[in-house]
N, C-alpha and C positions, 0 to 999 in steps of 0.2 A: 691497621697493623701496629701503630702507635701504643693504642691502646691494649692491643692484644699482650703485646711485650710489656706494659703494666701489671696488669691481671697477670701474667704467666710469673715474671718479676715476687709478686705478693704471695705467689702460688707457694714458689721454691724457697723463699725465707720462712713463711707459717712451716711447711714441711721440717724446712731442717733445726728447728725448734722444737717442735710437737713431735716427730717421727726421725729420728738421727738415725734409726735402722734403715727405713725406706730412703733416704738419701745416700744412703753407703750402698745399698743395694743397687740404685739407679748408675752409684760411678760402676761399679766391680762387671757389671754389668752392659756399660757404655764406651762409645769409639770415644766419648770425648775426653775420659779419664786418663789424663796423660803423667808420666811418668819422668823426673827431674833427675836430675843428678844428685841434689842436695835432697829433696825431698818428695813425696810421692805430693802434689795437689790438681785441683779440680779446676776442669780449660772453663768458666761461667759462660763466656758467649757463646762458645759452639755447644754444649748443655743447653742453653735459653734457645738456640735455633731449631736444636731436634724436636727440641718438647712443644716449643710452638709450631713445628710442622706435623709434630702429630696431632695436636690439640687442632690445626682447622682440619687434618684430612678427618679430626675423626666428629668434628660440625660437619660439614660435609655429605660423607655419611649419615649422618642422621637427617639430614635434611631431605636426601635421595630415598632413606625411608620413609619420612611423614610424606612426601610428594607420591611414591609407591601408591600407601597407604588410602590416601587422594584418592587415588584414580581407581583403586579398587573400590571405592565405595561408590564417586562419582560417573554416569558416562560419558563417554569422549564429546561434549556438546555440538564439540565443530565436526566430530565424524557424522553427529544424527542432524545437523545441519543439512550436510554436503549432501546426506542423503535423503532426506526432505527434496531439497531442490530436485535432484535428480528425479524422483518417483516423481512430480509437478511437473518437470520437462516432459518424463514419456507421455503423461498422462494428458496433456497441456490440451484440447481440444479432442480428444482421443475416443472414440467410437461415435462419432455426429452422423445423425439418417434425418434432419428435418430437413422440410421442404416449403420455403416462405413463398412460392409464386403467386401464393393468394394470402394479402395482407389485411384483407377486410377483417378479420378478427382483431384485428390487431389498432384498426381503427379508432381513433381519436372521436368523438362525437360533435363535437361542439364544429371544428374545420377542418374540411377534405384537404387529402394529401397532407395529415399526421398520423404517424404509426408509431406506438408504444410495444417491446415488447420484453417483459417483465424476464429475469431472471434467465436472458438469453446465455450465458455464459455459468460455469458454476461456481461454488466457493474456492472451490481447487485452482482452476482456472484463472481465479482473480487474482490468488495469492502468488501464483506465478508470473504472471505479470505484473503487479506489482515490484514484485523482485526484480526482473529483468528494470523498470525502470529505474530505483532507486540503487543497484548497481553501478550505472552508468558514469561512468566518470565526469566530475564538477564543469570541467568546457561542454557539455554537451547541455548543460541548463543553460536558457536566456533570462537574465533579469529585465522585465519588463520596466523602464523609466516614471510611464506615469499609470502605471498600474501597481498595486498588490499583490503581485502574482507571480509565475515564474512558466517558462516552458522549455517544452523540446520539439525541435523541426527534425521532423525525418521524408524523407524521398528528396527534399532537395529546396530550392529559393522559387516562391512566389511572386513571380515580376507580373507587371503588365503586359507582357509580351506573352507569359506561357511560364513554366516549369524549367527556371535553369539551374546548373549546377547538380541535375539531377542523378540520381545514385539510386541503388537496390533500400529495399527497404530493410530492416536487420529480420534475422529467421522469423521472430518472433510476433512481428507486427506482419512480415508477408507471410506464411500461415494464418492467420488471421483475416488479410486482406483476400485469401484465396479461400476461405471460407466463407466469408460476404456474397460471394460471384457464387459458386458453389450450391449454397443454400435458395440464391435467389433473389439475395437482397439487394445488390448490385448489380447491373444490367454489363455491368463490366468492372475487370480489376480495378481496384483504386490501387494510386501510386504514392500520396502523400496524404501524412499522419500529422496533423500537429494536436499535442500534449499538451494540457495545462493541468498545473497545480494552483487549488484553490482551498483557502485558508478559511475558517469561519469568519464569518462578515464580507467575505470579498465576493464581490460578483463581478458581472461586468455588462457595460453599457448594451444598449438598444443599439441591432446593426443586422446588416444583411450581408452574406457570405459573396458576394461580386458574384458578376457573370462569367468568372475564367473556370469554376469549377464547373465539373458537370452538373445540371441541373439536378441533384438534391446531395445531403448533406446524412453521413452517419455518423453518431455521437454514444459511445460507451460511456458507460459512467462507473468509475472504481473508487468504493472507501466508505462511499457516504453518500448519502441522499442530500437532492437541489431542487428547487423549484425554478422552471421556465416560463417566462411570460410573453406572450405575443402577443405585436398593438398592429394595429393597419399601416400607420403613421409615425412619425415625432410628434407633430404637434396629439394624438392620442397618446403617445404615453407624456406629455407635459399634462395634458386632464388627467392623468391615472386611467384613463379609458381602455381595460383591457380585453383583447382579442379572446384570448384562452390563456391558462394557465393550468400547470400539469405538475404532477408530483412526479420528480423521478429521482428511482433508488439505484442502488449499487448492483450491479452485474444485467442494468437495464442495457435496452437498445431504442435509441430516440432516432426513427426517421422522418424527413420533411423535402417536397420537393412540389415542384409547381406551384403554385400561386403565393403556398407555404414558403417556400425559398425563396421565389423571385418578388416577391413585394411585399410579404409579413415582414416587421422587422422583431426579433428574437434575445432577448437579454434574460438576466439573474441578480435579483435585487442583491444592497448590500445588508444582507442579513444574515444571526446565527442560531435564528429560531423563524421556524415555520407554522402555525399554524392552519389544521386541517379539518375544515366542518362537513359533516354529513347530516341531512335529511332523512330521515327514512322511515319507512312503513313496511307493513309484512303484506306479503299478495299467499294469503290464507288456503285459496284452491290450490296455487301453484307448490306451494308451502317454499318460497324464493322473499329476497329482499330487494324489495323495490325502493331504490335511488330517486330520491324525490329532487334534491339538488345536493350541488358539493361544490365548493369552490376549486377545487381543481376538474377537470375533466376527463378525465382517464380514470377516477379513481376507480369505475369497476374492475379494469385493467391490474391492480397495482395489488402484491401482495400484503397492503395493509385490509386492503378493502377482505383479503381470503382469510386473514388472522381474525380480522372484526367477524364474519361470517358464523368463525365459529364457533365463538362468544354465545353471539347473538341466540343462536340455535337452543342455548340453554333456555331462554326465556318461554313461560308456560304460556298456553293458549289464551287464559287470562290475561296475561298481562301484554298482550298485542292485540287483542282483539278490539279494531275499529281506532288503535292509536298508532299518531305518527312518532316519531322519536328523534331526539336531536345529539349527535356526539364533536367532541372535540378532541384533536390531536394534537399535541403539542414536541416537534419532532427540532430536537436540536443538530446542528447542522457540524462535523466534523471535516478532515481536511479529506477534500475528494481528488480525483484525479480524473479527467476528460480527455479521451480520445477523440476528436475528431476526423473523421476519415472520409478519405475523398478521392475522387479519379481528375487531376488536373493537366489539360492539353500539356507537350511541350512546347517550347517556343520553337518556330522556325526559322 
């Protein structure tokens, strides 16, 4: 204001120097021109008031037209937002007819009772959930103390006793858990979800999910591709001696249960690069790629293996005939997000 009444101040002296008309016009013309007994002069503060209330209404103004302006050329971001989410919501799992009662396809090779199953969920899908997580207000993340990590508990507190504290799980996660059962993957509803966010380089140690859950474990993966390692033992993974090892990407479904669950133990190194080798040769009659070795074990499972596929296809008859072929993937690791999902007793 200070300043305004400067500038306005510099305004009306250049004027009534430079323009002695336009300043006679402005009194003859104005409430502030007042009239003396002795002589006719001009009231300067209520002049300097008008002129600076018209000078901002008429900033103002212009301001409410370059904003106009804006918005007609821009579109409303947070209305194609709002309705983004929306169309994610209706569509959020929306016309599903599979039926997993038979998961031998879906078979791990290397150890019974693992099932991989690639691209269970779809882009759409993910991005809605996603959302619904990172929504969630700051109390509902846990800062892990001697981890790099962070989560969210939903259904309720895992004691030794059982499921206390327990609660509904939110729309989003039971839709979801009613689609487990549903589909078949679940032999019953799961109640309790817990959420980790994992950072490039963060894993987490070798361990086995306790006996309170029910015997096996479902594991979404959203963001980003991880590698899981299972050892028989501790002292096997203190040799590096590993059980299996599996590539898994984003909008996978990692199951494991019997022998898998109750006495593999299951972790993710601290890495932000993965390295992925393939073996392989052409089966010429079959006119198919035969998997000679890979250090993960799913990889026929995993949509790298269906991208490589159809690469490979280009190669002339020439150049496979009677040769094996050796490839490397070098997949860096971005911030993912893990569901794990499970049906845990209550307590009584």
């Amino acid at each position: 204001m200070k300043e305004a009444k400067i500038l306005l101040k510099k305004i009306i002296f250049r004027e009534e120097k430079t323009n002695e008309k336009h300043v006679n016009e402005a009194r003859n013309n104005s409430d502030c021109y007042k009239f003396g007994s002795k002589a006719d002069h001009f009231n300067q503060n209520n002049f300097e008031q008008i002129m600076l209330s018209k000078l901002i209404s008429k900033a103002k103004q212009e301001k409410k037209q370059a904003s106009q302006q804006k918005e007609d050329k821009e579109p409303n971001t947070d209305s194609a937002q709002s309705k983004n989410k929306d169309e994610l919501e209706k569509e959020y799992l929306n016309l599903r007819a599979k039926n997993y009662n038979d998961l031998t396809p879906f078979k791990v090779s290397s150890v019974d009772t693992i099932y991989y199953i690639p691209n269970y969920i779809t882009e759409e899908d993910e991005k809605y959930l996603l959302n619904q997580i990172y929504s969630q207000p700051q109390e509902n993340w846990h800062q892990l103390k001697h981890a790099k990590r962070r989560l969210q508990k939903w259904g309720g507190e895992v004691t030794k006793n059982g499921l206390e504290n327990n609660e509904p799980l939110p729309t989003w996660l039971e839709k979801f858990s009613e689609l487990l059962c549903k589909e078949n993957i679940t032999a019953k509803k799961t109640n309790h979800v817990l959420l980790n966010e994992y950072h490039p380089g963060v894993g987490i140690m070798p361990h086995t999910d306790g006996p309170l859950y029910h015997p096996y474990v479902v594991i979404l993966s959203l963001g980003s591709h991880t590698c899981f390692e299972f050892y028989k033992d501790y002292p096997s993974y203190k040799e590096e001696d590993i059980l299996t090892k599996l590539l898994i990407e984003p909008r996978s479904l990692l199951i494991f249960k019997d022998d898998a669950y109750d006495k593999f133990l299951h972790s993710i190194a601290d890495r932000d690069v993965d390295f992925i080798d393939l073996d392989y040769s052409f089966d010429k009659e079959n006119k198919t790629i035969k998997i000679n070795n890979s250090n993960v074990a799913n990889f026929h499972l995993t949509n790298l293996f269906n991208k490589f596929k159809e690469q490979a296809s280009l190669k002339s008859e020439e150049e496979i005939e009677g040769k094996s072929f050796n490839e490397t993937w070098k997949l860096i690791r971005e911030k993912r997000i893990s569901l794990t999902i499970r049906y845990v007793p209550t307590s009584s």
